[in-house]
N, C-alpha and C positions, 0 to 999 in steps of 0.2 A: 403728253401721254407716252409711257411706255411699252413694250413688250416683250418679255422672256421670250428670248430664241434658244430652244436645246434641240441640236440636231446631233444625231447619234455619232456621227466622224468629225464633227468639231465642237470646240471646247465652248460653253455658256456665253453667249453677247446677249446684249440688249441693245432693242430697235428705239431708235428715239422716231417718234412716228411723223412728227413738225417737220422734218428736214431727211428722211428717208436713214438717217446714219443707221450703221452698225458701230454700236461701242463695245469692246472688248471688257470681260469682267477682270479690271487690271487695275489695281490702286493707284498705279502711278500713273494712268492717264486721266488728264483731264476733265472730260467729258462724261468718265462713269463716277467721277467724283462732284460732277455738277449731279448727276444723276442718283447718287445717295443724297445731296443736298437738297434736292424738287422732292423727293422723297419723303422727305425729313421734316420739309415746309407745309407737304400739300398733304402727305399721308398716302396709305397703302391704292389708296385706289385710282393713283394716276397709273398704275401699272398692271398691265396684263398678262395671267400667266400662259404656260407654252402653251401651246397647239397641242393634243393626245388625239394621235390615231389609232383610230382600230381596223381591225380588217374586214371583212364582209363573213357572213359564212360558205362564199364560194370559194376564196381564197385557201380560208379556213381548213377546209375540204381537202380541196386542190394539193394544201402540204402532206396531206395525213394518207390520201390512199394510195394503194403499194402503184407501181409501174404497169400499164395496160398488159405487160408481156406476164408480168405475176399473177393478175387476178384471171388471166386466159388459163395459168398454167394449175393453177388453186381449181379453177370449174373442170378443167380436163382431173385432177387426179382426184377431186373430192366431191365436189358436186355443187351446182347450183343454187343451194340451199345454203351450203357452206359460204359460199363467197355472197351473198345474201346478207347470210348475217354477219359477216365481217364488215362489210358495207354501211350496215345499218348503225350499227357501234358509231360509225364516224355520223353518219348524219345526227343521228341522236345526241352526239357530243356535239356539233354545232348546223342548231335547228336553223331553219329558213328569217325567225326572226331576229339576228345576227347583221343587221345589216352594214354595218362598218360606217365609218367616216372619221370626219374632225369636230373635237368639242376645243373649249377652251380652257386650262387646268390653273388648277389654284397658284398662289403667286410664292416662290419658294421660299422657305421660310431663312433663308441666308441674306435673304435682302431686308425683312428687319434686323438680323442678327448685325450686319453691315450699316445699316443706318445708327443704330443702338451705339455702335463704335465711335460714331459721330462725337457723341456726347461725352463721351466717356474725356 
């Protein structure tokens, strides 16, 4: 069994999960060519695609509202009401049922495309 690792600052490996490896998506080595080859034998569903996070809606939140010193300085020159419905904007773009986590994502479509080459 595999798994698709895509981490945002480094480049696409695959986990071979038997033996803990990281294999690097590199033709010339080894291991991600035994790795189109199990592939190839067993089909799509020895592997598993990346991890997709999302974020929570407090997170969510947390990027979008201005700096505690702006929304002070918004109530002093505008009004309570104002910074209010500024506020609300943001909740309403992301509701309380926003809860964020890890799913696990489809298996990308270059690892048939790389199997497929197999044969060729």
């Amino acid at each position: 069994m595999y798994k698709i690792i895509q981490e945002n600052e480094f480049p696409v490996q695959i986990y071979r999960k038997s033996d803990k490896v990281r294999i690097p998506k590199d033709s010339g080595n080894r291991d991600y060519q035994q790795f189109l080859q199990d592939v190839k034998d067993q089909g799509l569903g020895i592997v598993e695609g990346p991890d997709i996070t999302t974020e929570s809606y407090v997170t969510l939140r947390s990027k979008e509202y201005p700096p505690l010193e702006d929304q002070l300085d918004q109530i002093f020159h505008t009004s309570l009401i104002a910074w209010k419905s500024n506020i609300k904007i943001i909740k309403d773009k992301y509701p309380k049922s926003i809860s964020g986590g890890t799913t696990v994502g489809d298996v990308p479509a270059w690892v048939q495309t790389e199997v497929d080459k197999l044969n060729s």
